[in-house]
Structures are given as structure tokens and as C-alpha cells.
C-alpha positions, -999 to 999 in steps of 0.1 A, spaced: -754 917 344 -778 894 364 -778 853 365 -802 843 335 -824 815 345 -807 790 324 -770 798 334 -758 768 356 -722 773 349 -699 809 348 -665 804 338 -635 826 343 -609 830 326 -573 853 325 -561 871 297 -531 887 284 -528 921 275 -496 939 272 -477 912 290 -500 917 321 -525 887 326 -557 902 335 -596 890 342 -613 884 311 -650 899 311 -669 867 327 -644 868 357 -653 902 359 -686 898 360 -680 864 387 -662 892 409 -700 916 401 -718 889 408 -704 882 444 -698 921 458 -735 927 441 -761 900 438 -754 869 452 -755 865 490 -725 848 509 -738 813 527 -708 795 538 -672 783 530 -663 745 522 -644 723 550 -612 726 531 -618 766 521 -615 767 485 -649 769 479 -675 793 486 -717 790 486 -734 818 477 -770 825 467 -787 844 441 -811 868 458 -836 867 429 -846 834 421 -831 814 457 -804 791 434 -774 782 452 -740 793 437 -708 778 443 -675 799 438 -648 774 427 -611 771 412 -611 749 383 -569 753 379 -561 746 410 -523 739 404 -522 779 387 -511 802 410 -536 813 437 -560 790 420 -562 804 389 -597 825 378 -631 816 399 -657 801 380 -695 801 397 -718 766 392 -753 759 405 -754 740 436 -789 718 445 -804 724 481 -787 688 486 -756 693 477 -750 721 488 -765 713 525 -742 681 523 -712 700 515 -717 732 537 -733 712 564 -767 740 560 -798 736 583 -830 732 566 -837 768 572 -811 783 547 
């Protein structure tokens, strides 16, 4: 399922099903999302976070870890990024 234009925030979340935790269906479609549609940009300084952008409509997506103290992280979560935040955080040229 594609990024609607008024999605700014996709949150992931685990789930527990017969005693395994498992991605729940927006993490699954954060992990679509990423092998599929959006386009890998560049990693943040400290490597937790990822910029990614959607090839339909240009936004900037950032891959992020809202539980950081769960282990590994916890589930990914996407948020928009503007051009200048995300070209002060990633360091981008102009030309991205």
C-alpha cells in the first residue's frame, strides 16, 4: 500500500501472538515501504536513522526507533522529513 498524501507519520508496532512477538501490520507495511517504494538517501551521523524518499511525490522519509531502550530498537516507525531538515541532518547537497 502506497504513502497517501496526507500520511506524515507511520508507526510500528510488535505484537504478541502465541507467545512470539511479531510485526504488527503497519511495521509490515514500514518494512514494504522500504524494500519497494521509497528510495534509500543516506544514514544519520550516529546510524539509527535512515532518510529515504518516496519516489512518487519526492517527500523525504525518515526511518526511526521510537523505543530505543527495547531491544534492537524496538519496531521502525517512518516520519516526513522537510528538504531542510533533512539536508541539516544528512548533510545532502542541494542536488538530492
Amino acid at each position: 500500500m502506497s504513502i497517501s498524501p496526507d500520511e506524515s507519520l507511520i508507526v510500528g508496532s510488535w505484537v504478541k501472538i502465541d507467545e512470539r512477538m511479531t510485526a504488527d501490520s503497519e511495521l509490515q507495511r514500514i518494512r514494504s515501504l522500504i524494500a519497494n517504494e521509497l528510495e534509500f538517501i543516506a544514514t544519520s551521523p550516529d546510524g539509527w536513522e535512515k532518510l529515504y524518499r518516496d519516489r512518487l511525490d519526492g517527500r523525504f522519509w525518515e526511518k526511526f526507533l521510537p523505543h530505543g531502550a527495547m531491544q534492537g530498537g524496538g519496531p521502525e516507525s517512518l516520519r516526513v522529513l522537510d528538504f531542510k531538515s533533512a539536508q541539516k541532518k544528512y548533510m545532502l547537497k542541494v542536488n538530492v
